[in-house]
Residue frames as a rotation matrix with the C-alpha (Angstrom) as fourth column:
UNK 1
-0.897 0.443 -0.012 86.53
-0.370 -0.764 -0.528 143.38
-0.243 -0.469 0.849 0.29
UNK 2
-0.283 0.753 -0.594 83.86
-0.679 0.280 0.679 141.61
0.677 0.595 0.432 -1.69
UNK 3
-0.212 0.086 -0.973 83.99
0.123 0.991 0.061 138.52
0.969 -0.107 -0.221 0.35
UNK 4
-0.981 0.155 -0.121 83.39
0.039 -0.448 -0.893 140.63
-0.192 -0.881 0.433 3.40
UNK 5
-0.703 0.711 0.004 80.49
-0.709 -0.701 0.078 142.17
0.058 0.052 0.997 2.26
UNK 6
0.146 0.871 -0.469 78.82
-0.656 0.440 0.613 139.24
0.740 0.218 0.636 1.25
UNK 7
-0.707 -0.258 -0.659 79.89
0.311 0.724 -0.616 137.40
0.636 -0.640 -0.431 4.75
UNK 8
-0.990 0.136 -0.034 78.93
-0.078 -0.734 -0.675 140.28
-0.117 -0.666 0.737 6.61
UNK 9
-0.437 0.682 -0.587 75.57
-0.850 -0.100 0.517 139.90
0.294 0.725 0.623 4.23
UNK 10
-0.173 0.585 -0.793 74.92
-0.096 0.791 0.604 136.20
0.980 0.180 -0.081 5.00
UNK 11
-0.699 -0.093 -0.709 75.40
0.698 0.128 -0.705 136.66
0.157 -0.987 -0.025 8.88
UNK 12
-0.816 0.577 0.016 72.76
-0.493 -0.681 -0.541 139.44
-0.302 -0.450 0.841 8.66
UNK 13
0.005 0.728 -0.685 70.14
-0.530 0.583 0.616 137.12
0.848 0.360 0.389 6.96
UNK 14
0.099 0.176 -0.979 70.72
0.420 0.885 0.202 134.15
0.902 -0.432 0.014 9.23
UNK 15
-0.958 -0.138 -0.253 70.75
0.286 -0.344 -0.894 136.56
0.036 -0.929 0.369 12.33
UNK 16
-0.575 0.783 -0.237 67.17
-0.809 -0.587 0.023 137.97
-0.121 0.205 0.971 10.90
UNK 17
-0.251 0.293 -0.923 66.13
-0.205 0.915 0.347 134.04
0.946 0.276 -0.170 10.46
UNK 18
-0.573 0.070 -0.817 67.09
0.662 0.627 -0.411 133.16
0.483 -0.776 -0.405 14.03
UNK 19
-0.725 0.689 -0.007 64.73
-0.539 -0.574 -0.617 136.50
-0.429 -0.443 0.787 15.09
UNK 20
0.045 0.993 0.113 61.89
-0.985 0.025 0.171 135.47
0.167 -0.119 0.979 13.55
UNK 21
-0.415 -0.286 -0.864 62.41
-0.085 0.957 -0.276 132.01
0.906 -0.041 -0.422 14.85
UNK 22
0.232 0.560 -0.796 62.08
0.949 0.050 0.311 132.97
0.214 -0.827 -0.519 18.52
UNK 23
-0.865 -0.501 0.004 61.70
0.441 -0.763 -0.472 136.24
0.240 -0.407 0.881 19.73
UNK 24
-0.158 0.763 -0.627 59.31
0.642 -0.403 -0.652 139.35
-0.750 -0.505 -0.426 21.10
UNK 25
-0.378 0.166 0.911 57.48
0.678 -0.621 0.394 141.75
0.631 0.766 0.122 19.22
UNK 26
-0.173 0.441 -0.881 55.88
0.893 -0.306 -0.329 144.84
-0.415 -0.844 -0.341 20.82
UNK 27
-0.489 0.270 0.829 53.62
0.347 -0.812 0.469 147.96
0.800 0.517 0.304 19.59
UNK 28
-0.786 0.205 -0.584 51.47
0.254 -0.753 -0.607 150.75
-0.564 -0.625 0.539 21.54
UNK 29
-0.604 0.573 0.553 48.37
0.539 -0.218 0.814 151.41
0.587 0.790 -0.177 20.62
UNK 30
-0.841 0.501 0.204 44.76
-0.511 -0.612 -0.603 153.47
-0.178 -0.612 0.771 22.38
UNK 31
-0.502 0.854 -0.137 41.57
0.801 0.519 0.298 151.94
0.326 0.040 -0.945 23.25
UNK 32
-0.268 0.578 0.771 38.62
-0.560 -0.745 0.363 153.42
0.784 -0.334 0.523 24.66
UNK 33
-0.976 0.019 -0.215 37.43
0.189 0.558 -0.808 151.93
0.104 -0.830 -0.548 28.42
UNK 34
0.091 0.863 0.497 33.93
-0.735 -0.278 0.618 151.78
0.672 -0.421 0.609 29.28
UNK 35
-0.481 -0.140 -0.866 34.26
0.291 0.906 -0.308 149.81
0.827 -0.400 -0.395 32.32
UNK 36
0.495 0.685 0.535 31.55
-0.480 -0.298 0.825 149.17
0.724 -0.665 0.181 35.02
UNK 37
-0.286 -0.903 -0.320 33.22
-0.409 0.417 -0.812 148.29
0.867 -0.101 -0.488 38.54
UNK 38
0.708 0.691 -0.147 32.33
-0.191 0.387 0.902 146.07
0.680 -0.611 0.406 41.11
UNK 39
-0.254 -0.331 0.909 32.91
-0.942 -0.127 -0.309 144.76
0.218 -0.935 -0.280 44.55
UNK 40
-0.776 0.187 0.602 32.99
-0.069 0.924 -0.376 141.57
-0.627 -0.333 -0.704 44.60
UNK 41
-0.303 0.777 0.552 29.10
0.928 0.108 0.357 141.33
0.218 0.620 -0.753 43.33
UNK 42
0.512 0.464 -0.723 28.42
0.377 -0.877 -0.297 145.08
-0.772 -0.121 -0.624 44.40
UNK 43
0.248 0.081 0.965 28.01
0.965 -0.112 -0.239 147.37
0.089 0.990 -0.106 42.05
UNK 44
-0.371 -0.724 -0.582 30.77
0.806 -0.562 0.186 150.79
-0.462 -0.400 0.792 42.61
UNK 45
0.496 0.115 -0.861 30.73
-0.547 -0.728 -0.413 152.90
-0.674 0.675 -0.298 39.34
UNK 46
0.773 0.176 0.610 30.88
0.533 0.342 -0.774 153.00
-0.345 0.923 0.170 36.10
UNK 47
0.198 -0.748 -0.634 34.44
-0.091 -0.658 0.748 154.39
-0.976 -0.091 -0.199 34.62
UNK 48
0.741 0.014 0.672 35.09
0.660 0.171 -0.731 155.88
-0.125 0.985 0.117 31.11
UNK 49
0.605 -0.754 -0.255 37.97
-0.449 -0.588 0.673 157.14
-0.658 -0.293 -0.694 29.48
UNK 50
0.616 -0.543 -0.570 40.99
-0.328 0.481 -0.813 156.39
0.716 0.688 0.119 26.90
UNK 51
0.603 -0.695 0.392 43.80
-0.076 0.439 0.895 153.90
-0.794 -0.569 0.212 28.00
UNK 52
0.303 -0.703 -0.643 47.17
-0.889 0.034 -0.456 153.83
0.342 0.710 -0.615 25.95
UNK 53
0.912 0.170 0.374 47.75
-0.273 0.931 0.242 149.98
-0.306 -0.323 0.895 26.01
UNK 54
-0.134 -0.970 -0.204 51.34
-0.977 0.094 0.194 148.39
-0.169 0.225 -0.960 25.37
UNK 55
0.859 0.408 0.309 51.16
-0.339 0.906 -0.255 144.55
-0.384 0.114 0.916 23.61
UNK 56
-0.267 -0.951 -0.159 53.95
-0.939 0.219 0.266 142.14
-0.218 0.220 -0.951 23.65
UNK 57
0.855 0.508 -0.107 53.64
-0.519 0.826 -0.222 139.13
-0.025 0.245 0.969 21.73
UNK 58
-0.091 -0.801 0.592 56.10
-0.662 0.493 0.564 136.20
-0.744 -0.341 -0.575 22.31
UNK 59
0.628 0.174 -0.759 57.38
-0.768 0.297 -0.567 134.01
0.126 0.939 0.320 19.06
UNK 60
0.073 -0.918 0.389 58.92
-0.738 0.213 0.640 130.36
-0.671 -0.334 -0.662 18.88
UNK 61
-0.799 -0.109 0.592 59.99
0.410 0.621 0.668 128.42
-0.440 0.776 -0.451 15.84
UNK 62
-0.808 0.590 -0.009 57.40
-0.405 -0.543 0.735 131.36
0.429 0.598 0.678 13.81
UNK 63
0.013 0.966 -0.258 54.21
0.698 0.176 0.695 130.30
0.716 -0.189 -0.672 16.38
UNK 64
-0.138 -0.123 0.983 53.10
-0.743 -0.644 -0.185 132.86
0.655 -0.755 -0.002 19.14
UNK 65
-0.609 -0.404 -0.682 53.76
0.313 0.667 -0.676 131.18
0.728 -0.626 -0.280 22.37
UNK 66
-0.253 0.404 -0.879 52.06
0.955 -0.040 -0.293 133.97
-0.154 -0.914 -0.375 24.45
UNK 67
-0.291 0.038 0.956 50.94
0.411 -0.897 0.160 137.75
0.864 0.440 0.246 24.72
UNK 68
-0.563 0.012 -0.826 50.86
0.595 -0.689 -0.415 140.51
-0.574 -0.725 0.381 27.16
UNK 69
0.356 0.290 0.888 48.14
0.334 -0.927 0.169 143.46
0.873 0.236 -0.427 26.92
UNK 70
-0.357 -0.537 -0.764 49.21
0.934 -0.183 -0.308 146.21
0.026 -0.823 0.567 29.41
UNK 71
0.850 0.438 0.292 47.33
0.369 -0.892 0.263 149.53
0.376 -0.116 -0.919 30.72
UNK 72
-0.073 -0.811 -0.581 49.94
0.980 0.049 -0.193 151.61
0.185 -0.583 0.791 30.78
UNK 73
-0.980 -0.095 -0.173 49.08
0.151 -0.924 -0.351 155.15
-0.126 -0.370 0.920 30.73
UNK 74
-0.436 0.900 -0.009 45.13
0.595 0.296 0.747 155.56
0.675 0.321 -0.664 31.55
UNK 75
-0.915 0.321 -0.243 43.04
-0.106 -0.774 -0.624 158.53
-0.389 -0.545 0.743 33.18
UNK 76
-0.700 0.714 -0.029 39.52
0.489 0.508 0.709 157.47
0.521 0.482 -0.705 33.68
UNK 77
-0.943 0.233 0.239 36.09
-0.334 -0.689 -0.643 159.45
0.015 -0.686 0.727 35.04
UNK 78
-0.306 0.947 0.097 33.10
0.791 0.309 -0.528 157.79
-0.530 -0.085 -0.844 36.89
UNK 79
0.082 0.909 0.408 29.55
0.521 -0.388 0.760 158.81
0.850 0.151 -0.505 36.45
UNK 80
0.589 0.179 -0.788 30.36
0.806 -0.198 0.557 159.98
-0.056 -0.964 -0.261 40.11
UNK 81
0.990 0.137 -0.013 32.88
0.134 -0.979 -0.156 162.21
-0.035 0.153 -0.988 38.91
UNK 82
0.552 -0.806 0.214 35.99
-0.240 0.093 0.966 160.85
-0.799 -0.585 -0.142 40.58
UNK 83
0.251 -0.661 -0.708 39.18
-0.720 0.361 -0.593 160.53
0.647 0.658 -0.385 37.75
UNK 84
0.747 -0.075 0.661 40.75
-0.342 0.809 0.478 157.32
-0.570 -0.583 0.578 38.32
UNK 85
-0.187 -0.707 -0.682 44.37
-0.982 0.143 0.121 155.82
0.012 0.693 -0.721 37.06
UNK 86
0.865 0.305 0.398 44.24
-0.378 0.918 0.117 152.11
-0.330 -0.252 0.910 36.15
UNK 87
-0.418 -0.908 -0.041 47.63
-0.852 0.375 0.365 149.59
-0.316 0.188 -0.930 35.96
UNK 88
0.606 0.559 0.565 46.22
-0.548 0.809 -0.212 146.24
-0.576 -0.182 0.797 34.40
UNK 89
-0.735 -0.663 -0.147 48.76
-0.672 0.680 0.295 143.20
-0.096 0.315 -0.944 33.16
UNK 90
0.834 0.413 0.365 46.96
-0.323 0.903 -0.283 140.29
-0.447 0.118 0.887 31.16
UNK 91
-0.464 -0.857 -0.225 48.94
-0.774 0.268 0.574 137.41
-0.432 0.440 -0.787 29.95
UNK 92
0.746 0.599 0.291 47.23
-0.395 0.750 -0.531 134.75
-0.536 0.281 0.796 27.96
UNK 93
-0.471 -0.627 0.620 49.22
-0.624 0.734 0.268 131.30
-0.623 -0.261 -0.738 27.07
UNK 94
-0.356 0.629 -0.692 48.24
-0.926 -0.139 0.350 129.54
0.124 0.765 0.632 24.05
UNK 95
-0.335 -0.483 0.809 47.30
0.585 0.566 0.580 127.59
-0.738 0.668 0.093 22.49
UNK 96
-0.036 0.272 -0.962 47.20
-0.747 -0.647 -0.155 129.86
-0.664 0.712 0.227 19.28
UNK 97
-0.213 0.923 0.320 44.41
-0.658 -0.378 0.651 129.67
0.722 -0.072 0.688 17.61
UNK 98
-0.937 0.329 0.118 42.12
0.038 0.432 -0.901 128.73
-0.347 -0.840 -0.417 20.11
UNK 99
0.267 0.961 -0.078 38.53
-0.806 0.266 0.529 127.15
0.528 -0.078 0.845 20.04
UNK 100
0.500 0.652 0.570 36.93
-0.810 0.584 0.043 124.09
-0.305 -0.484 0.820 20.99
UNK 101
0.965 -0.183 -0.189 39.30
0.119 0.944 -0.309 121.61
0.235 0.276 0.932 19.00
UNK 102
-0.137 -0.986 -0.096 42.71
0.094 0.083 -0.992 123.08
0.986 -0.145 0.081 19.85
UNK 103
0.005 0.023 -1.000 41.62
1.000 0.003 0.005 124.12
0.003 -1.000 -0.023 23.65
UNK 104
0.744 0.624 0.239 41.78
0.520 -0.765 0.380 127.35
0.420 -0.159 -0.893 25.27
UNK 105
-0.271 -0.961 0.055 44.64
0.412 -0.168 -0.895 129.30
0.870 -0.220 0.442 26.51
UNK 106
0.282 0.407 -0.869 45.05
0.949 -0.253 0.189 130.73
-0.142 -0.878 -0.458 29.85
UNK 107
0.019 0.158 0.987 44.34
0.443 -0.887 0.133 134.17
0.896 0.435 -0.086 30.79
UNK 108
0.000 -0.112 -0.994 45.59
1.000 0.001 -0.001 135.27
0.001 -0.994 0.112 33.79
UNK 109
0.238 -0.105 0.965 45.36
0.161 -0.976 -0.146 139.58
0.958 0.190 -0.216 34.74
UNK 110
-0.145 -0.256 -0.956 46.20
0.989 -0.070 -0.131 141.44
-0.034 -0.964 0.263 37.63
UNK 111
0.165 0.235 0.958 44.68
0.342 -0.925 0.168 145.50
0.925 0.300 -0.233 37.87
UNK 112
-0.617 -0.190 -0.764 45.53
0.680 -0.617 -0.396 148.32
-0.396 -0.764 0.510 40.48
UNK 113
0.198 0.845 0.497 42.24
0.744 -0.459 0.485 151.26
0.638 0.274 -0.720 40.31
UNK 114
-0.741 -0.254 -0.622 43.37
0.648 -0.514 -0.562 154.26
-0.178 -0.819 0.546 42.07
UNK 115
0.099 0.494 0.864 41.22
0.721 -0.634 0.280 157.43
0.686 0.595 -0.418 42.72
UNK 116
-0.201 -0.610 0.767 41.75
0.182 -0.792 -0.582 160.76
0.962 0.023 0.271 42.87
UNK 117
0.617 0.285 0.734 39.63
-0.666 -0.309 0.679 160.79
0.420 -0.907 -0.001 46.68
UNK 118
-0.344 -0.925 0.163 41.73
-0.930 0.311 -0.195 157.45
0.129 -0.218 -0.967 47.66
UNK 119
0.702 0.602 0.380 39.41
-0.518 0.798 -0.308 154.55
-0.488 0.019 0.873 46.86
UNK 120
-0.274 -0.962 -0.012 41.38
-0.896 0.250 0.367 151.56
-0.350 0.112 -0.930 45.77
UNK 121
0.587 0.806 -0.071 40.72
-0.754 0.513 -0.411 148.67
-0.295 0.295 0.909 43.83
UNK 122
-0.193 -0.974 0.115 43.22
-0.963 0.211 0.168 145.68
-0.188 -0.078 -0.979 43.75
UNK 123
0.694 0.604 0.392 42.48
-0.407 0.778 -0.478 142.30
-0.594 0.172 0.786 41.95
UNK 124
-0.869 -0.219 -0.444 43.67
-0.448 0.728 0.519 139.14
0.209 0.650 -0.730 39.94
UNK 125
0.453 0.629 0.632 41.74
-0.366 0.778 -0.511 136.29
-0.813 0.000 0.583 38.53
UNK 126
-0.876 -0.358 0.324 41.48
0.226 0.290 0.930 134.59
-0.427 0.888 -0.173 35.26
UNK 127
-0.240 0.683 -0.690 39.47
-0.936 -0.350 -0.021 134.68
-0.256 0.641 0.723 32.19
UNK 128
-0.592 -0.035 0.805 37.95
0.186 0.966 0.179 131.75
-0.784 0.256 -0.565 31.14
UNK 129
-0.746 -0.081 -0.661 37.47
-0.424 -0.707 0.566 131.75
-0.513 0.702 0.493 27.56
UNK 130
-0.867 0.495 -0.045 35.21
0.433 0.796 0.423 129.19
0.246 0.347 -0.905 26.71
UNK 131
0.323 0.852 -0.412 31.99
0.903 -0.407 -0.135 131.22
-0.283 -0.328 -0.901 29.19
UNK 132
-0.048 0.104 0.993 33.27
0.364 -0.924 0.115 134.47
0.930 0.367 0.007 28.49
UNK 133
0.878 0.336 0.342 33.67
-0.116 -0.542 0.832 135.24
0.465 -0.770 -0.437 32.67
UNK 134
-0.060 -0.897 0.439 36.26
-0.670 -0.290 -0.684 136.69
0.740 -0.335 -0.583 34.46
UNK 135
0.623 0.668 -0.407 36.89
0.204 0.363 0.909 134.59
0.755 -0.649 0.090 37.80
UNK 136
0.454 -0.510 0.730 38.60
-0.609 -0.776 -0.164 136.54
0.651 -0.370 -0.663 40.35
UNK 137
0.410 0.045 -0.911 40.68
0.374 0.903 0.213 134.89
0.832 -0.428 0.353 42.70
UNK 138
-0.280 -0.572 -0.771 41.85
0.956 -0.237 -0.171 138.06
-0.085 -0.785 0.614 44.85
UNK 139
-0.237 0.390 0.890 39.75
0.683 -0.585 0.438 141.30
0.691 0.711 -0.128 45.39
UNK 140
-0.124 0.359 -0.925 40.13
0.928 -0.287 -0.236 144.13
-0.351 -0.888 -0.297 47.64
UNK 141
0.065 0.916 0.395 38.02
0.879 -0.241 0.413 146.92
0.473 0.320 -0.821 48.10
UNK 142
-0.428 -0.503 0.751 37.79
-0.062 -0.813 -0.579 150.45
0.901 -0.295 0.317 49.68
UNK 143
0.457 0.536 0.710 37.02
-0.850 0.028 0.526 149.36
0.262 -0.844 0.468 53.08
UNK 144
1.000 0.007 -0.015 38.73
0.001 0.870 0.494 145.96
0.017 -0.493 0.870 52.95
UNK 145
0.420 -0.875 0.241 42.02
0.183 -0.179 -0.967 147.20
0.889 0.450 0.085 52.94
């Protein structure tokens, strides 16, 4: 019975090794949103509001590899009045850390803006970390739909 236990023992260690080797973590946390929205370059409204955010970080051989932020549960209200739900997916690709001597990871997103009258707001782009600007590469609008 002894020699079980302590099998049973070393196969949980070296199963808990090969997790933190490669695997996913993942927590839930709340932010606050102050986000101003545009068209293209036109200026919509301004939307505030909490977002309950969902972050998955990706591990291989104990480095992160990648990370995920997700809006997942988010009820936002212009200055105009309208509530609005947002769905946004970033992924960002390392290198971890990042500056100027290791490079920059990418930073791809993708967001869905509903509101309660039926305005829509539907985009991807990247981030580009080095300027600090988003750069959209797909953006439609209430009217271009």
């Amino acid at each position: 019975m002894k020699k079980v236990v302590i099998i049973l023992g070393l196969l949980l260690f070296f199963s808990g090794f090969a997790v933190a080797q490669t695997g996913t973590e993942a927590y839930f946390d709340q932010s606050y949103l102050d986000l101003e929205l545009y068209c293209g370059d036109v200026y919509y409204d301004h939307l505030l509001g909490m977002v309950e955010i969902h972050f998955m970080m990706h591990f291989k051989d104990g480095e992160m590899t990648w990370f995920k932020v997700q809006g997942v549960k988010a009820s936002l209200v212009s200055v105009n009045g309208e509530t609005f739900t947002i769905k946004e997916v970033d992924k960002v690709n390392g290198p971890f850390p990042w500056n100027s001597v290791f490079g920059f990871p990418t930073h791809t997103f993708h967001y869905n803006i509903v509101g309660e009258t039926g305005n829509r707001f539907i985009g991807s782009g990247t981030f580009d970390w080095e300027t600090g600007l988003n750069i959209y590469n797909r953006a439609m609008c209430p009217g271009s739909m």
